[in-house]
C-alpha positions, 0 to 999 in steps of 0.5 A: 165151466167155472167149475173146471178152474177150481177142480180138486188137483188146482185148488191142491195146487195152490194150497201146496204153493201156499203152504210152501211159501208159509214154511219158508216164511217160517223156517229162520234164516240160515245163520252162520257157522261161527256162533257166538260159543266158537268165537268165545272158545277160540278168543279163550284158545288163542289167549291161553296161547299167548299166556304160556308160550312165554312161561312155556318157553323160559321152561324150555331154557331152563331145562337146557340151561339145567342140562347144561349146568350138569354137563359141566358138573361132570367135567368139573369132578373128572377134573378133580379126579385127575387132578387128586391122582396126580397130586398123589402121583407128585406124593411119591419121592420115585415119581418126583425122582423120575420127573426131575431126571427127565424135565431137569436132566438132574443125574444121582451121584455117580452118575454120568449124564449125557445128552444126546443131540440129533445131527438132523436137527442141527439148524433147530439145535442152534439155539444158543443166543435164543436161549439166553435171552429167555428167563430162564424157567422158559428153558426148563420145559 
């Protein structure tokens, strides 16, 4: 019974196989994730990477330095407030009388000045060679 071996569900078989084996033979290759567009993208990424991080970080400085330099322009103009209210405060003859009298014991005529000393502090009170052998604007203050 030749006629059996070629019956209709071996001859479909077969064709299937055939046809099969033609898909596979046609279907490309499976190519790799990483085409030629993602490695261009990510050479151009990693290259803007490597262009701005130096700009981006001199940014980055000078801002603090910029910061930095206002902070100190601050404290340079309360320095000069203080210094302008106390150049007006020496401006008064009252506050230069007060400062003489008590930095210079300078004393107003008819006046008695006296200098009080505290027992307790009689091994610091003895200062007397010491205090001679410094200039004497050390003294003053």
């Amino acid at each position: 019974m030749p006629a059996d071996r070629f019956s209709t569900a071996i001859r479909l078989k077969a064709l299937g196989e055939q046809a099969a084996a033609r898909v596979q033979r046609a279907r490309p290759p499976r190519r790799n994730r990483l085409t030629g567009r993602a490695a261009l993208l990510a050479l151009v990424m990693c290259s803007l990477v490597v262009v701005l991080a130096y700009p981006i970080r001199q940014y980055i400085s000078q801002r603090s330095d910029i910061t930095e330099q206002r902070r100190k322009a601050q404290e340079a103009g309360e320095a000069l407030d203080r210094l302008r209210d106390q150049k007006a405060r020496w401006q008064d003859p009252e506050y230069v009388r007060q400062q003489a009298r008590r930095h210079l014991h300078y004393v107003m005529p008819g006046e008695t000045g006296y200098i009080v000393q505290d027992g307790s502090r009689s091994a610091t009170a003895h200062k007397g060679p010491e205090a001679a052998r410094r200039p004497w604007y050390e003294n003053l203050w």
